[in-house]
N, C-alpha and C positions, 0 to 999 in steps of 0.2 A: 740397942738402937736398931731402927728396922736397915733394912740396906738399899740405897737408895736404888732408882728403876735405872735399870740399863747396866749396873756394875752386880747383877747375883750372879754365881759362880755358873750357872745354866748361861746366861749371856756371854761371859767370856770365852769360855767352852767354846762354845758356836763359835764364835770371832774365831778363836785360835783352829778350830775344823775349816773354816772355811778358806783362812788363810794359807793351809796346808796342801788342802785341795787346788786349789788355784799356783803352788807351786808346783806341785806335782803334774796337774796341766799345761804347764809351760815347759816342765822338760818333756815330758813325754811329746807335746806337739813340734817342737824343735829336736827334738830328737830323730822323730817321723821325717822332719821335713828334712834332716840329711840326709838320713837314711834314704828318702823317696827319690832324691837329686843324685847321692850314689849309685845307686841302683840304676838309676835313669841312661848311663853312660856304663854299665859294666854288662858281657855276655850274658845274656840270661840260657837255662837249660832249658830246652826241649824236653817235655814228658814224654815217653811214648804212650802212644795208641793202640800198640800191637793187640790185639784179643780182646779190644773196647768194641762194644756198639755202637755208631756214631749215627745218629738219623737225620737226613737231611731232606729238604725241604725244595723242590723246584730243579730236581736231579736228572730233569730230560735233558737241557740244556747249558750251556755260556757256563757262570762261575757254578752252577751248583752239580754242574754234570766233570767238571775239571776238579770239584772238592772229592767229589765223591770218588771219582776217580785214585787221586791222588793221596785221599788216609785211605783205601785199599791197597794201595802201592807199598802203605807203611805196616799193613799189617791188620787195621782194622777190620771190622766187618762192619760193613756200609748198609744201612737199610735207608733207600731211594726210593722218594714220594715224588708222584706228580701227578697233575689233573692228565695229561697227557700220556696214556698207557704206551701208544709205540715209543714214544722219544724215551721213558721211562725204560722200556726194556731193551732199547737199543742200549742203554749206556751198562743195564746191569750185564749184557750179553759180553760187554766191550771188557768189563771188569774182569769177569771169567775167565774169557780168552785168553788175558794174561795172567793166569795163575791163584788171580786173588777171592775174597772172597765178599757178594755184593746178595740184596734180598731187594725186588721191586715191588711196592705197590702203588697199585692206584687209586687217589684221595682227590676230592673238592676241601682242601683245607678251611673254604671257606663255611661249611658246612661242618657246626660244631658237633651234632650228631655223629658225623661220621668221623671226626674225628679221634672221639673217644672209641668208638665202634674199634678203629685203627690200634690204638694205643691197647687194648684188652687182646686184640690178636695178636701184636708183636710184644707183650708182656706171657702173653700165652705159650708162643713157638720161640722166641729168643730170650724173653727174662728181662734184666736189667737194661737200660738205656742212658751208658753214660754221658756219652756228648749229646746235645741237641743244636742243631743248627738250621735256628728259623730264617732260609735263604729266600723264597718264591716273592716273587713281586709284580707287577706289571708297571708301565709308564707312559700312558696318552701324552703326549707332548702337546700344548694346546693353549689362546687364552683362555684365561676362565670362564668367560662368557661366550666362548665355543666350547665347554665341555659339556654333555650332557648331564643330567640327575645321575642319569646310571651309572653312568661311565668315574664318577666323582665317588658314586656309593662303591663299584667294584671297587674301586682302588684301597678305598679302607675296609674293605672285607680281605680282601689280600692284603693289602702291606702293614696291616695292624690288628684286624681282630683276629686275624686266624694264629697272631702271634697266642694272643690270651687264651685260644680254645687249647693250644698246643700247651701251654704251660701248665691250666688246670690239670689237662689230662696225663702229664708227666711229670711234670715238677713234686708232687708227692711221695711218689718214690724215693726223689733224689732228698728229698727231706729227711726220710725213714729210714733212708741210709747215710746221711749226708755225706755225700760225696754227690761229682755230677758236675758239666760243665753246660753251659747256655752261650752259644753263640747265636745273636740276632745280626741282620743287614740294615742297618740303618742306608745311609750315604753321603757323599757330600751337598747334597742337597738338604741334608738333615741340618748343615752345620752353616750354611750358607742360606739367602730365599735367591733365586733365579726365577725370571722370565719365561712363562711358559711352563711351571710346571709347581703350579700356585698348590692347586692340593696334594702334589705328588711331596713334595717340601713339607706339605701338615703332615700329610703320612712319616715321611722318616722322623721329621722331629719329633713326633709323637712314639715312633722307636725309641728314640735319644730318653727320654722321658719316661717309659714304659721300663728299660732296662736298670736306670738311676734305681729308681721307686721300688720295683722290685727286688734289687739289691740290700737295699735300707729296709726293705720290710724283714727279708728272713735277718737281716745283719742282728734286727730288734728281735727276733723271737730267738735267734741262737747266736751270740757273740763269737762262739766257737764255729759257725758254719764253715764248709770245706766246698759248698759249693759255690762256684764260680761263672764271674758273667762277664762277656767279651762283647764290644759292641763296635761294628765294625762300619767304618764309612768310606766305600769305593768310590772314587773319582766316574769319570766315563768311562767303562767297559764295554771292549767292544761284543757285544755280546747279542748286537742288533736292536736292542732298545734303544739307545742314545739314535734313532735314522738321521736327522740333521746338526749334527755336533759344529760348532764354532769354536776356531780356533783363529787368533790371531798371531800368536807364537807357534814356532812347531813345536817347541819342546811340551807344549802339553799337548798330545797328543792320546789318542783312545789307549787304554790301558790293556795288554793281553790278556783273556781269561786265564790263561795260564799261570799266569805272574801272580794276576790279582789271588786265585785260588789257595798259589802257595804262603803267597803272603800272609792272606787269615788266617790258614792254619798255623803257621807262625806262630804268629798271636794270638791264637788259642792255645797252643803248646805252651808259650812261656809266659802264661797269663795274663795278659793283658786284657783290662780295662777297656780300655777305648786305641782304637788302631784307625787310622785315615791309610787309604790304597790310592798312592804312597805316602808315605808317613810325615812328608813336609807337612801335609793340608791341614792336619789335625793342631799342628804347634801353627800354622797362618790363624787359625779360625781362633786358638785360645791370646795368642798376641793381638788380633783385632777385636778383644772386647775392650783392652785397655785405652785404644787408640778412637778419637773423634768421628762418628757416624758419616761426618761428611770428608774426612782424609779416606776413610775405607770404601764409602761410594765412589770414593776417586780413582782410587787402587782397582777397585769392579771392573769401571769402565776402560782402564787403560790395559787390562789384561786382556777384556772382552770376548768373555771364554764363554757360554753358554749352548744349551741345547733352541734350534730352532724350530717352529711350527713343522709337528710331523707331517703337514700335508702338502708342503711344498718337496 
């Protein structure tokens, strides 16, 4: 007698694979998620840096000239990029002075050509490029309908494609080797929208985005990858971008480059994901998705923290 549809031993099979699968995904996801909540509240280790290449991005000045500074301090060797050669070689000079050891060059990141140009001569004279840290950005504070075309195009040639030109040109390496760290600068702007700084906001969010995806991509081509990506969102730093900052509380108050510097590296050292400068901002911004658009518009306005028109 034939076997009726849906009960031949190929049908049950599956049922019973698929039922297996689906329990093995439920420990393993509750497992993760204790695991991730442990983790969350216990010291994490510091890697060192000592004898790494660390290349950073916008190392004339404010946090990228205090990063740089400061994984010198630990040991690293710092290679410092900037559109701006004297501020760039002031800071390599500054590294020296104290002992450590730092390499400047001078790059239009924005400018893919020479970006790779960059990456074949520091592959050349130093080799491998373990950290990357795409820091340089710019920030017209402005409405939107007083920023110019250009002004709206530089901004995403800086604060987002020069991230891409920087990854093709380096991230292969770290493939080939797999190992390799990626630190980007998003900000809190990334994780918030504010007034005044309407495509500076698509720019970082468009970090936030760019780091996700690219993370999932190599996750898909190698499950076992060891390379790492840290996405970092600073509050106000004073760093002379923020020129009209609002505050209505003091305690928030412009962040030290200082602070903020040491903080990211932090959180590149102990892996992390996603880091807010300071690390409240990060847990507000994941707590106000679950909360009603107009309780957290409410929240905005009573804090009433923002950056205002740079021209005043």
């Amino acid at each position: 007698m034939a076997e009726t549809a849906g009960n031949s031993p190929q049908d049950i099979g599956a049922i019973i694979t698929i039922i297996i699968e689906h329990v093995i995904f439920f420990i393993k996801f509750w497992y993760a998620t204790a695991e991730g909540f442990i983790r969350a509240f216990m010291k994490k280790e510091e890697v060192p840096v000592s004898g790494k290449f660390v290349f950073i991005t916008g190392s004339g000045h404010g946090m990228g000239k205090q990063m740089a500074m400061q994984y010198a301090a630990l040991g690293a060797k710092v290679i410092c990029v900037d559109v701006n050669e004297k501020n760039n070689t002031e800071t390599v000079k500054e590294i020296k002075q104290a002992g450590n050891v730092a390499f400047g060059y001078t790059c239009d990141i924005t400018n893919r050509e020479a970006i790779f140009a960059l990456y074949e001569q520091i592959k050349k004279e130093h080799g491998f490029v373990e950290i990357l840290v795409n820091n340089a950005g710019i920030m017209p504070c402005r409405p939107l309908f007083e920023l110019t075309e250009k002004e709206i195009r530089m901004m995403y040639e800086v604060n987002v494609l020069a991230h891409f030109w920087i990854l093709q040109a380096f991230l292969p390496d770290m493939v080939a080797q797999n190992k390799g760290h990626i630190v980007a600068m998003s900000s809190c702007a990334g994780l918030f929208g504010l007034p005044n700084l309407v495509p500076y906001c698509g720019t970082k969010f468009a970090v936030r985005g760019l780091m996700l995806s690219m993370h999932e991509e190599l996750r898909k081509l190698n499950k076992d990858t060891q390379i790492k990506f840290t996405t970092i969102y600073p509050y106000m730093v004073d760093t002379g971008l923020c020129k009209n900052p609002r505050f209505r509380f003091s305690w928030m108050k412009l962040v030290d480059p200082k602070e903020a510097a040491a903080s990211i590296i932090e959180a590149q050292r102990t892996g992390l994901e996603e880091a807010s400068v300071p690390r409240h901002y990060l847990i507000s911004e994941k707590l106000g998705r679950v909360w009603p658009n107009k309780a957290v518009r409410l929240a905005h306005d009573f804090v009433d923290t923002y950056v205002d028109d740079d021209r005043k």
